[in-house]
N, C-alpha and C positions, 0 to 999 in steps of 0.2 A: 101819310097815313100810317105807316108800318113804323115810324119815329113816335108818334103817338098813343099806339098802343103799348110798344116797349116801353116808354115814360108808365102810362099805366100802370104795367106790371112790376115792374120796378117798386114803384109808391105802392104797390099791393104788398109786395114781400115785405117789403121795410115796414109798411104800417102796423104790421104783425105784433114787430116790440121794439118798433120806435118812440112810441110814448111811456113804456114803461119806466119807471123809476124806482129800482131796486129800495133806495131809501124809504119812501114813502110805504112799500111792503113791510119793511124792517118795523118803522115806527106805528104803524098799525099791528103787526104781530107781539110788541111789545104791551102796545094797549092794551089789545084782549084778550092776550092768551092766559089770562086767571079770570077777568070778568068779559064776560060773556056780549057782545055787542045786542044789544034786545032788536036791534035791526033785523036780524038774521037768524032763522029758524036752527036749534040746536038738535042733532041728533044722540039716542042711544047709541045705536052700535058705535062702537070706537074707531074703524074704520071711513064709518062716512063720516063720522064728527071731524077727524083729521084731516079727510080730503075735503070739508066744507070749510074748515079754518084757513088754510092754506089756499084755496079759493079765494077767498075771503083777503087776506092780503095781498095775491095778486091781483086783484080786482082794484083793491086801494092804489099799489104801485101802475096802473094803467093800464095793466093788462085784459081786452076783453075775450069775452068769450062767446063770441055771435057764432052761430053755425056748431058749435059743440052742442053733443048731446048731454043727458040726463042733468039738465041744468033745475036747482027748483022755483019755485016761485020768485024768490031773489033775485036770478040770474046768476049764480053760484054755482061751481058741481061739487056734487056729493059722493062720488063715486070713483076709489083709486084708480081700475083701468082708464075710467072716461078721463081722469082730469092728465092722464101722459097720454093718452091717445088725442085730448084738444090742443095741450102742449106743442105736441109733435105739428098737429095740423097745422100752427099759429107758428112755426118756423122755430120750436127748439130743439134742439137734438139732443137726445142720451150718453152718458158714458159711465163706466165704471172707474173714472179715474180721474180725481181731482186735479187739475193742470194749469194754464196761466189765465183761462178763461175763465176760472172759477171769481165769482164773485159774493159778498152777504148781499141777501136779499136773494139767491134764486132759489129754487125748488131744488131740495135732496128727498130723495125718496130710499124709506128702509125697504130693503125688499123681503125681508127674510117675515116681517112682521107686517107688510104690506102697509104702511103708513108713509102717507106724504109729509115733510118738515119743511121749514121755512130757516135756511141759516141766516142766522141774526148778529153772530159776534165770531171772533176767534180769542185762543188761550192758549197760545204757546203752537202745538201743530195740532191742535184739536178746534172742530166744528163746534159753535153754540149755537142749538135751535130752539126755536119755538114750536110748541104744539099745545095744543088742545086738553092741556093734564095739569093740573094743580101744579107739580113742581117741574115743569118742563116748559120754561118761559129762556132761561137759559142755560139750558143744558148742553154737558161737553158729549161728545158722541165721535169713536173713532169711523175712519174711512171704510173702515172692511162692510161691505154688505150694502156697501150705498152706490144709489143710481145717480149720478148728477146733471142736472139740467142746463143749459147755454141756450142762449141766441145764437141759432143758425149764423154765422158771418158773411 
């Protein structure tokens, strides 16, 4: 009995973002981030438009989002605390310090300007992300000021 629910839990943590595929965020954040996917409801503010874009690819790379809040219609979130507070839930943890765990395809978050990014490439020792902005498909971006997100291990 007590083998069987640990098995459970086990598959519970991992299922978190065992299916993610970092790639598959990449090549969807590549797609849309100048045309706009018509799938997906576009916001005004600049804030939730970015924490809906970045949704939005990890959504594509596997990642769900059952049991997070302020999701919209889509099953998307709009909203920067909600999508590091589902994050968090879904087993990733924060840091201020890009390290060996870092990979493209996870969520970096500005904090100074409160925008979610999706890194996409590197250039030398600089971050390329995607966002939600005409010329910010691949853009270099230093470390200072960013949250970076992992898989729990």
């Amino acid at each position: 009995m007590y083998t069987f629910i640990i098995l459970c839990l086990i598959l519970l943590i991992k299922s978190n973002n065992l299916d993610y595929i970092p790639q598959d965020a990449i090549n969807y954040a590549k797609t849309y981030c100048q045309n706009y996917n018509p799938n997906y409801k576009t916001y005004d503010l600049d804030e939730y438009e970015e924490a809906n874009f970045v949704s939005q690819c990890l959504f594509a790379g596997g990642q769900s989002f059952s049991g997070c809040k302020t999701k919209d219609e889509h099953g998307v979130i709009f909203k920067y605390n909600d999508l590091q507070d589902c994050l968090k839930s879904k087993g990733w943890v924060d840091t201020r310090t890009r390290d060996s765990r870092f990979k493209l395809g996870y969520p970096i978050f500005k904090a100074s300007e409160r925008y979610p990014l999706l890194a996409v490439g590197l250039k030398g020792n600089k971050i390329l992300y995607a966002a939600h902005r005409i010329d910010q498909c691949e853009k270099e971006i230093d470390d200072d000021d960013l949250i970076f997100y992992y898989p729990k291990e």
